[in-house]
C-alpha positions as CSV (number, residue, x, y, z in Angstrom):
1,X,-42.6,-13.8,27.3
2,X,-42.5,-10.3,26.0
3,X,-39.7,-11.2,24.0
4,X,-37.6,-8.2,24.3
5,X,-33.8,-7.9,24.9
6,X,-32.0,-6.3,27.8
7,X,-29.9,-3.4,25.4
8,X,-26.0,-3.8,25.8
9,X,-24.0,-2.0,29.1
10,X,-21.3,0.0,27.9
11,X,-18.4,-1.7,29.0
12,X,-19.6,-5.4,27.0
13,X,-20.4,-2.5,23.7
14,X,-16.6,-1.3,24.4
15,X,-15.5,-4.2,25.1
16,X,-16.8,-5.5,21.6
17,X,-15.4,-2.6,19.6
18,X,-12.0,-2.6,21.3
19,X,-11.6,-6.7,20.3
20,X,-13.0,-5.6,16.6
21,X,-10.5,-2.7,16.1
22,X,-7.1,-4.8,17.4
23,X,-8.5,-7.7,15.0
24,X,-8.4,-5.6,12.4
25,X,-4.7,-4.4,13.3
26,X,-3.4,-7.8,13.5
27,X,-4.8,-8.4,10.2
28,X,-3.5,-5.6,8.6
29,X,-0.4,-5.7,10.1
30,X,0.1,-9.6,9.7
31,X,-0.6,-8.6,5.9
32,X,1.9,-5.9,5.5
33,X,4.5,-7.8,6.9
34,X,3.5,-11.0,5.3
35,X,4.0,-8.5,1.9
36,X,7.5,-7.1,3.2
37,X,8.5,-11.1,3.6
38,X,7.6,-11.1,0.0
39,X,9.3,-8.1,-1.3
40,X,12.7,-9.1,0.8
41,X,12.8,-12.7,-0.7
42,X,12.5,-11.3,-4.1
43,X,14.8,-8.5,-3.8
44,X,17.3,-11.1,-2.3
45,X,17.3,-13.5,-5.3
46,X,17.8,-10.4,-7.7
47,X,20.3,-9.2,-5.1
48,X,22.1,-12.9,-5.6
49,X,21.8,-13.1,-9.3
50,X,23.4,-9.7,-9.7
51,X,26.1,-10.9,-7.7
52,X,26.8,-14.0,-9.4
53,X,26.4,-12.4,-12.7
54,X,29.3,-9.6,-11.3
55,X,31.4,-12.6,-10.1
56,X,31.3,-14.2,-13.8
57,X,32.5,-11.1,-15.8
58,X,35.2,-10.5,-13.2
59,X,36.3,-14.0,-13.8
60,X,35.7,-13.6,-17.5
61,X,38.1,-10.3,-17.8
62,X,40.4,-12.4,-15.5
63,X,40.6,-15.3,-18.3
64,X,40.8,-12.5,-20.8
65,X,44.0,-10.7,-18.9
66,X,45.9,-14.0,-18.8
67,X,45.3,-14.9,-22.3
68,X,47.1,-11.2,-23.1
């Protein structure tokens, strides 16, 4: 009738803070690597252009050679 809550023991007020902090690490880890994901997919296509742009100058100076 009173109305009042029982306060929280100490091992549900742990309990609670532990479960906060390795949410928080999951989400900050799922965003970094998420990021990384990001970074290696973009440094792969620039990876693959500069290697077909490589490929068509050596075929180029090849063309060039035999027209000599």
């Amino acid at each position: 009738m009173g109305g009042s809550e029982r306060p929280k023991g100490r091992k549900v007020t742990k309990r609670r803070l532990k479960e906060k902090a390795n949410n928080t690490v999951v989400d900050l880890v799922t965003t970094k690597t998420k990021s990384l994901i990001s970074a290696n997919t973009n440094m792969s296509e620039v990876f693959k252009d500069f290697i077909h742009k490589s490929n068509e100058d050596k075929f180029h100076k090849m063309i060039i050679r035999e027209q000599k």
